[in-house]
KOLSE-932817 format. One record per residue (C-alpha): residue in one letter; x, y, z. Coordinates in pm, whole numbers, plus 50000, padded with zeros to 5 digits. Each point is the difference from the previous one (the first is absolute). Example, Ala and Ser with C-alpha at 12.3 -4.5 7.8 and 13.67 -1.06 7.14 Angstrom:
A512304955050780;S501375034449934;
This chain:
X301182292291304;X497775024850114;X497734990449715;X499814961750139;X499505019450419;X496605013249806;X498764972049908;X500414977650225;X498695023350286;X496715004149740;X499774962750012;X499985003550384;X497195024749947;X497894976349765;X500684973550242;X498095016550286;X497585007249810;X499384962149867;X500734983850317;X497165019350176;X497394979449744;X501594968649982;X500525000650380;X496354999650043;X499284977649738;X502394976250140;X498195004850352;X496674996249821;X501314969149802;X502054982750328;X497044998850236;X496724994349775;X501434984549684;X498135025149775;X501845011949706;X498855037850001;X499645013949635;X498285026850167;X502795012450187;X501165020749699;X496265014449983;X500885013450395;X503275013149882;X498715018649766;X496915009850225;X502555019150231;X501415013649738;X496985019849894;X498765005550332;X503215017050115;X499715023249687;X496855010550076;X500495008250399;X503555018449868;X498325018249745;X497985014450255;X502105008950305;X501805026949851;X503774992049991;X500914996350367;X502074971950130;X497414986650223;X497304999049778;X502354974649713;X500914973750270;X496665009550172;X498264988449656;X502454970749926;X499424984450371;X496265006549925;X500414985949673;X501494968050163;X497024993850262;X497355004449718;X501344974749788;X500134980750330;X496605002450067;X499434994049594;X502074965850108;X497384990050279;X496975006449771;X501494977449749;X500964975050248;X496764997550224;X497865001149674;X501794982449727;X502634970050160;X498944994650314;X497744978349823;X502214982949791;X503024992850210;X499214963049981;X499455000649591;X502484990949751;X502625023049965;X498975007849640;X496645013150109;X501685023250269;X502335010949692;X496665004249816;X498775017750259;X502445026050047;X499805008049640;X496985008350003;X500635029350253;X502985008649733;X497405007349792;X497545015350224;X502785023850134;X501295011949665;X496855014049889;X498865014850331;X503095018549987;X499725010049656;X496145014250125;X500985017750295;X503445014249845;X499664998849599;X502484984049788;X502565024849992;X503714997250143;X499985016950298;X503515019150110;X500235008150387;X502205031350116;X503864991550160;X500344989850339;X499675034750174;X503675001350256;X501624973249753;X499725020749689;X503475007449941;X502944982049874;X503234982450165;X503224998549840;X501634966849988;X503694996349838;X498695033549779;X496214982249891;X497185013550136;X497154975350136;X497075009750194;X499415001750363;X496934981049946;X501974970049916;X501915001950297;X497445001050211;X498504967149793;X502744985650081;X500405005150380;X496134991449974;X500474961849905;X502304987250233;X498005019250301;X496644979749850;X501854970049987;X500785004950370;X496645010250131;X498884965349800;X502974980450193;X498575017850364;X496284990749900;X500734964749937;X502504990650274;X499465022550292;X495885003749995;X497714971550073;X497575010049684;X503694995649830;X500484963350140;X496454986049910;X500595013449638;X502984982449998;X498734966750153;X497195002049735;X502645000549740;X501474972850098;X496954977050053;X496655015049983;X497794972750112;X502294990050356;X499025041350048;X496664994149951;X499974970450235;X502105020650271;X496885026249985;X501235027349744;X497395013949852;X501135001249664;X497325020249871;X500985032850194;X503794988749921;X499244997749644;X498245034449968;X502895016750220;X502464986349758;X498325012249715;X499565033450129;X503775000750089;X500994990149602;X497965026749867;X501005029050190;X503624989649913;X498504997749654;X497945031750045;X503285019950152;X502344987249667;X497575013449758;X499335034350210;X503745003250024;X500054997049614;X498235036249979;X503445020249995;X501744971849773;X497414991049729;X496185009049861;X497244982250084;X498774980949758;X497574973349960;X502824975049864;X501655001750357;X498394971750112;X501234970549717;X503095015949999;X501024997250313;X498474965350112;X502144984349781;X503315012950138;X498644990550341;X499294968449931;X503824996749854;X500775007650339;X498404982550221;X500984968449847;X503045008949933;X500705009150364;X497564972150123;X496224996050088;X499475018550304;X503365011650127;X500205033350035;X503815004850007;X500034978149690;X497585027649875;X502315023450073;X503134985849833;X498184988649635;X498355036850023;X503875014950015;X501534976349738;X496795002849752;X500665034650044;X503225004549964;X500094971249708;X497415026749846;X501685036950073;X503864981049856;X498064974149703;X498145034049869;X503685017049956;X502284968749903;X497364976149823;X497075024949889;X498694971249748;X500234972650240;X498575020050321;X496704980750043;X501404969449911;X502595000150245;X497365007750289;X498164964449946;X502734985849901;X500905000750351;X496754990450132;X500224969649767;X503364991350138;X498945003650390;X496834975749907;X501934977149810;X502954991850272;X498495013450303;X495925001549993;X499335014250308;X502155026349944;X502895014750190;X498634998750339;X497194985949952;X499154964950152;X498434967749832;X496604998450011;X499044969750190;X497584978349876;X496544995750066;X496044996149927;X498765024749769;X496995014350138;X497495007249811;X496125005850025;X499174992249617;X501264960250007;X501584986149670;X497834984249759;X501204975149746;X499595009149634;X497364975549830;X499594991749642;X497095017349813;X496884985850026;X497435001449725;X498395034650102;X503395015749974;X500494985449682;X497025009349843;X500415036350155;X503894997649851;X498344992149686;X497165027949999;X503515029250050;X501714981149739;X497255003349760;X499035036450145;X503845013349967;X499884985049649;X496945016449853;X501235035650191;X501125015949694;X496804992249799;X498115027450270;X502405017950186;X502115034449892;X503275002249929;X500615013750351;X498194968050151;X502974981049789;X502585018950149;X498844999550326;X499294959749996;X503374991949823;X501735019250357;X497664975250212;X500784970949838;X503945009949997;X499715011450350;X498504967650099;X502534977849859;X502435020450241;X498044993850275;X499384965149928;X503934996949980;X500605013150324;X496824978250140;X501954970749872;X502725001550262;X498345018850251;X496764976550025;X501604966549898;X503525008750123;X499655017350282;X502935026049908;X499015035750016;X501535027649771;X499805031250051;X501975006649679;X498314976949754;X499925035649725;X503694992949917;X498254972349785;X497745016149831;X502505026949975;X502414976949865;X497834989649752;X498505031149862;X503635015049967;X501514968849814;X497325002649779;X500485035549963;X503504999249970;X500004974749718;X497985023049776;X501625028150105;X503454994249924;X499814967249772;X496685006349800;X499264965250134;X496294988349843;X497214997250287;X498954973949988;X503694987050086;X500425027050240;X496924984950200;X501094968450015;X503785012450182;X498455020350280;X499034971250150;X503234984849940;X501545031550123;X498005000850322;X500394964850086;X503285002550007;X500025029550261;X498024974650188;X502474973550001;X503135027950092;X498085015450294;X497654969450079;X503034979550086;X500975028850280;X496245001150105;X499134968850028;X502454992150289;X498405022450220;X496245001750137;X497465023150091;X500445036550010;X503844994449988;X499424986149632;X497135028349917;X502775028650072;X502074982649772;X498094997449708;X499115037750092;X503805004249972;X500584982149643;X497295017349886;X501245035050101;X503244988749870;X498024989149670;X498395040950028;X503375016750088;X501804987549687;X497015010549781;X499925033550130;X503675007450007;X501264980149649;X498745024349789;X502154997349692;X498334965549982;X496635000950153;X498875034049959;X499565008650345;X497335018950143;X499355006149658;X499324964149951;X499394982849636;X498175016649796;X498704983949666;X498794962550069;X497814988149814;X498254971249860;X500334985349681;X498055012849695;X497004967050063;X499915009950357;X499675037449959;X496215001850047;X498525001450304;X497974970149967;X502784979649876;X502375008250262;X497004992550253;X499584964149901;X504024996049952;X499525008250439;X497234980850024;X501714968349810;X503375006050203;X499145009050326;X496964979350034;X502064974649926;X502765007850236;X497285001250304;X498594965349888;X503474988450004;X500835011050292;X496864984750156;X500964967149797;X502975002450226;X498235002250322;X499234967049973;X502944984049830;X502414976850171;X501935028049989;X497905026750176;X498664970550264;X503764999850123;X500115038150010;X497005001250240;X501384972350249;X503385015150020;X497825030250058;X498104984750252;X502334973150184;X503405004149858;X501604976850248;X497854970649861;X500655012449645;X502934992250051;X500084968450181;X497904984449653;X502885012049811;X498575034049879;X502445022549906;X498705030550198;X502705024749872;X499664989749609;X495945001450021;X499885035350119;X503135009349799;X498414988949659;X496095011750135;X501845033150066;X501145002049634;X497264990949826;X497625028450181;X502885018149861;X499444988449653;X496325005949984;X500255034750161;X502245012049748;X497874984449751;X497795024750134;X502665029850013;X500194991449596;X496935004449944;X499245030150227;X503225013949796;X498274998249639;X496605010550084;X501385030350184;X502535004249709;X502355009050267;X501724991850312;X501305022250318;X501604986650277;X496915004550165;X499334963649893;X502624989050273;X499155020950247;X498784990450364;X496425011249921;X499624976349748;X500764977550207;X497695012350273;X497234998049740;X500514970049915;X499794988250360;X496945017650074;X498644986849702;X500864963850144;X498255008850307;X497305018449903;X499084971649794;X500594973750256;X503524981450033;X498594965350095;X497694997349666;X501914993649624;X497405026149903;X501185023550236;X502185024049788;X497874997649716;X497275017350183;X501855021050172;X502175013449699;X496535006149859;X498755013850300;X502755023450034;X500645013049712;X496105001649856;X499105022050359;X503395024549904;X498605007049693;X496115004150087;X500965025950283;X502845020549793;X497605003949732;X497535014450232;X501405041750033;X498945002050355;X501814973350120;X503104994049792;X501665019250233;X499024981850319;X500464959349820;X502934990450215;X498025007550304;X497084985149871;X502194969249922;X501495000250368;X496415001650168;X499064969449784;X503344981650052;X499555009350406;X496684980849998;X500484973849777;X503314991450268;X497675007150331;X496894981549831;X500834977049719;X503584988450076;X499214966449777;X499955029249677;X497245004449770;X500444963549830;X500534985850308;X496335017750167;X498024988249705;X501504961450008;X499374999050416;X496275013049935;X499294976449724;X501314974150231;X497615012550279;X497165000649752;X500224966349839;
């Protein structure tokens, strides 16, 4: 009994301490529609700020919540830098280049921090006046967790005062509900905007300084806990506070019980629920429909055109250029090409129902994740030849697509990007925690390719031959009957429909076959690696592969082709340069940042609107 008293009361704790970041990413979310991946970044800011003002205060009371209130207005201000520089000049874009955007200050963040505090763990002292112990039914917990947990529920309140008993509280929530009849009543949504974004990072500022006493800083805080955050804020609903509140206790306590009574199945279980919630209820608990509406944007749609005969004489000039690579390029040069062109048949996968379908994922790595493990796992365990091992990842994959594209497809917009975030977290969980059968973090060690395809050269054409053709296929398929009807139920599905298109089916079957060719890819990636983590399903891969979308340009077919190439080719040129393969990431940030602000077409897209201009 007393056992079951802990835990739950160290689920209250957690749940504090999660609701404080997901309540401002919620506010963030509910009144300018931005989906913050930096918000983990300011968590973990606070985190390291705190440390440093506690480290030097010498012990007292007033200097720790002194530092951790600091802490909290820093990362504010952080918030308004970021805001007034970065997205107040993309709140009209695309969604996807606001995602973009914010990424690109993950990046920038991470290794800043790493600079300014090295990339060591950093453990903070014990709440001085709450370093002692309480005994509860004979277990001892700390103060510090009760006084997390008397913390939440007074936030929560404060939050409930701001928004229905100040006036600053009552615009935010009348831009919530409909932004543009604010705008037209005189709000100035640009001062509203910045205020709310300073709000959601001090809360996120004040949860990471109030991890000091709990947990090290570390430079993983960030990913780790944007994830969990974003579990519950749509779990408890876009922009509802209280339904912040709620997900944050159940995740938590679903977390502090799962670890004790289902240890393998603890991750699982977490998106499990998520995918339930999205699946019968997709705003969440109390959360509200979004009502529809224009999409604003300042970059207009353009429709994809067939290749003209420049682009197929330049298509033919790579071809002929990627196939006479090995005759005067290194073995390195091999191995880095073969990861562009398998990267770029994973891009061009998730291009396929992004740019022609319309359907963002934001997990399309479960895939490619599928695809490298069902490989893997045929060798592994049934010494299955590779050449037939190839040929079921995509098999393998497309059938994930069909299981979770059928839930997906029913829903729209960022409702159905969370859920493919959720499958594919699902996809990561069982990875990581069925380790009799997939190894783990360990992974699968061991893969590789048959005795002809050994060499690097061979295995290099083998990519070239497979996942050239996969991206020409996929391009076939732009243009296809079939990939005609995907773009107008993208575009109009209300008229799709009234011409008999089967809205539903197209995007069902479009969402399995980007499935297919991205774990074509995952195969691939899994022999020339000769290995395969769970990494390969994690939610950075599929970050890369939407900034590699986007950075190439998401309304060109040779969009993720450049940008794979782009991204991966600049990764490698700075790493291997001493001086500033420790700085890459925020290298990478400051040229994602101005490709967003300045180029928001991509690089593809730039060059095909200047030709234009020229000719």
């Amino acid at each position: 009994m007393s056992f079951a008293v802990v835990q739950f009361l160290n689920g209250l704790a957690s749940a504090s301490s999660l609701f404080l970041i997901a309540s401002g990413l919620s506010i963030v979310f509910g009144v300018t529609r931005i989906i913050n991946f930096a918000h983990g970044s300011f968590y973990m800011l606070g985190a390291y700020i705190a440390y440093s003002i506690v480290a030097r205060s010498g012990g007292s009371a007033l200097g720790f919540w002194g530092a951790v209130v600091v802490a909290a207005l820093a990362v504010g201000v952080v918030g308004i830098v970021v805001e007034v520089l970065v997205l107040r000049r993309i709140y009209r874009a695309p969604e996807l280049f606001q995602l973009l955007a914010t990424f690109g200050v993950v990046l920038v963040v991470q290794d800043a921090t790493r600079l300014i505090w090295g990339g060591e763990d950093l453990l903070g002292p014990r709440a001085p006046g709450l370093d002692g112990a309480v005994s509860v039914l004979g277990s001892a917990l700390p103060e510090y967790e009760f006084a997390l947990i008397a913390l939440g529920p007074a936030v929560l309140c404060g939050l409930w005062l701001l928004f229905n008993r100040t006036r600053w509280g009552l615009l935010v929530r009348a831009a919530t509900e409909d932004r543009e009849m604010a705008a037209a009543l005189g709000v100035d949504r640009k001062i509203l905007f910045t205020g709310v974004f300073f709000l959601g990072a001090v809360l996120a500022g004040l949860g990471g300084a109030l991890q000091v006493p709990r947990q090290a800083a570390s430079l993983n805080m960030d990913m780790g806990i944007i994830v969990e955050a974003f579990v519950v804020v749509v779990v408890g609903g876009m922009g509802s506070i209280v339904g912040a509140f709620l997900a944050a206790v159940l995740v938590s306590e679903l977390l502090a019980f799962g670890i004790v009574i289902f240890p393998q199945i603890t991750l699982v279980l977490l998106f499990a629920v998520m995918a339930v919630v999205l699946v019968f209820r997709p705003w969440g608990l109390l959360g509200q429909p979004e009502a529809a509406g224009p999409a604003h944007r300042e970059t207009p749609e353009r429709p994809l055109r067939e290749a003209g005969p420049r682009f197929r004489v330049a298509a033919l000039v790579l071809i002929a250029f990627l196939a006479a690579l090995p005759t005067f390029a290194g073995d390195y040069a091999l191995v880095l090409a073969t990861e562009m062109l398998t990267l770029a048949l994973f891009a061009a996968s998730l291009h396929f129902i992004m740019g022609g379908g319309g359907m963002v994922s934001f997990g399309h790595a479960a895939y490619f994740g599928l695809g490298a493990y069902a490989a893997a796992l045929f060798v592994h365990h049934l010494d299955t030849p590779m050449e037939v091992a190839l040929a079921l990842a995509p098999l393998a994959a497309g059938l994930g697509g069909l299981v979770f594209g059928w839930f997906c497809v029913r829903l729209s917009g960022i409702y159905l990007a969370m859920l493919t975030l959720a499958f594919a977290q699902i996809t990561w969980s069982v990875a990581m925690q069925w380790i009799a059968f997939t190894g783990g973090d360990n992974g699968i060690l061991g893969v590789w390719p048959a005795p002809w395809a050994s060499g690097r050269t061979a295995f290099y054409y083998l990519t070239l031959v497979l996942a050239g053709g996969g991206i020409f296929a996929l391009r076939f398929l732009h243009f296809a009957p079939f990939g005609l009807m995907l773009r107008a139920a993208r575009d109009s599905p209300l008229r799709a429909a009234a011409i008999g298109v089967d809205v539903r089916l197209h995007r069902w079957l479009g969402f399995a076959l980007a499935g297919a060719f991205a774990g074509l890819a995952g195969g691939l990636f899994a022999f020339s690696k000769g290995s395969v983590f769970p990494e390969s399903l994690a939610i950075t891969r599929s970050v890369d592969a939407l900034v590699m979308v986007l950075l190439g340009g998401l309304q060109t077919l040779g969009g993720p082709l450049v940008g794979a190439f782009a991204f991966i080719g600049f990764e490698d040129a700075v790493k291997r340069i001493p001086e500033l393969a420790d700085v890459w990431r925020l290298i990478l940030g400051g040229i994602v940042l101005v490709l967003v602000l300045a180029f928001p077409a991509g690089i593809a897209g730039f060059l095909a609107r200047a030709t234009e201009r020229i000719r």
